[in-house]
C-alpha positions in Angstrom: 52.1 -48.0 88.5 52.6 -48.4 84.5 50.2 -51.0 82.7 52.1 -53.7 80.9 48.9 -54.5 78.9 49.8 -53.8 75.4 46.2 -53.0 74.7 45.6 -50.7 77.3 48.7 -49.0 76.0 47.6 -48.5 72.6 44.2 -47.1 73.9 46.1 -44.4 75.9 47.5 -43.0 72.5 43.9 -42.4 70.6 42.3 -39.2 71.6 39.1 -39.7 73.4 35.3 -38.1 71.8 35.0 -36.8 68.5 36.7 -34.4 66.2 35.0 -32.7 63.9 36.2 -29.6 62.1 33.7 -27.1 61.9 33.3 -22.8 60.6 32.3 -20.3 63.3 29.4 -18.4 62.1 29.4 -16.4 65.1 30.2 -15.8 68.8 27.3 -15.7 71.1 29.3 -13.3 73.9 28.3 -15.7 76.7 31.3 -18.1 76.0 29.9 -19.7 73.2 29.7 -20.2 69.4 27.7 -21.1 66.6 29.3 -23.5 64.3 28.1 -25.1 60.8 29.2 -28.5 60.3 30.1 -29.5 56.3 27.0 -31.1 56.0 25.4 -27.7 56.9 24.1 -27.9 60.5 24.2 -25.5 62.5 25.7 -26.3 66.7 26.2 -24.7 69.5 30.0 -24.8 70.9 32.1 -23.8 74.2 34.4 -21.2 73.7 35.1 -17.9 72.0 38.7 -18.0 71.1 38.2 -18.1 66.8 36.3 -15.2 64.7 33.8 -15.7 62.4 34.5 -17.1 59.3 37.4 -19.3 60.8 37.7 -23.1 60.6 38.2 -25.0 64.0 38.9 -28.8 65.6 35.3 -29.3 67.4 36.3 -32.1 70.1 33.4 -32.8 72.8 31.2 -29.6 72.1 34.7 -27.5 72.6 36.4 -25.7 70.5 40.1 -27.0 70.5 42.1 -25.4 67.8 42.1 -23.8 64.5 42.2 -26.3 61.1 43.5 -25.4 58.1 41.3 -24.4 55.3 41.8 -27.0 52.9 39.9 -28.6 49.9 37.5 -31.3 50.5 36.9 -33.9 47.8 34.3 -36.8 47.6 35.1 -40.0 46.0 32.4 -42.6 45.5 34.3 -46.3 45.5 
């Protein structure tokens, strides 16, 4: 049965958990990675499927795609 709750609706749209994009360091060969965060810590991740040196969508502790490598800029308001 579809919700007629507006709200409920919108919620359905936004992704659930966190995305962060992260760089490989290095595949563990037990299904998962090591990945350094911009800030420069270091996690542990599910998955294999990017190389070292490759920029990826973290989501949940799961790699979930590859990100573009693309200039990051800090602005202080």
């Amino acid at each position: 049965m579809a919700t007629t709750n507006i709200w409920q609706q919108f919620k359905a749209l936004i992704p659930e958990g966190v995305r962060v994009v992260a760089t490989i360091t290095t595949n563990n060969g037990n299904g998962t990675s090591q990945a350094q965060l911009r800030d420069g810590s270091v996690i542990t991740v599910k998955g294999e499927s990017m190389s070292a040196g490759q920029k990826a969508f973290i989501q949940d502790g799961e790699i979930k795609g590859t990100a573009q490598s693309l200039a990051q800029y800090e602005v202080e308001v």
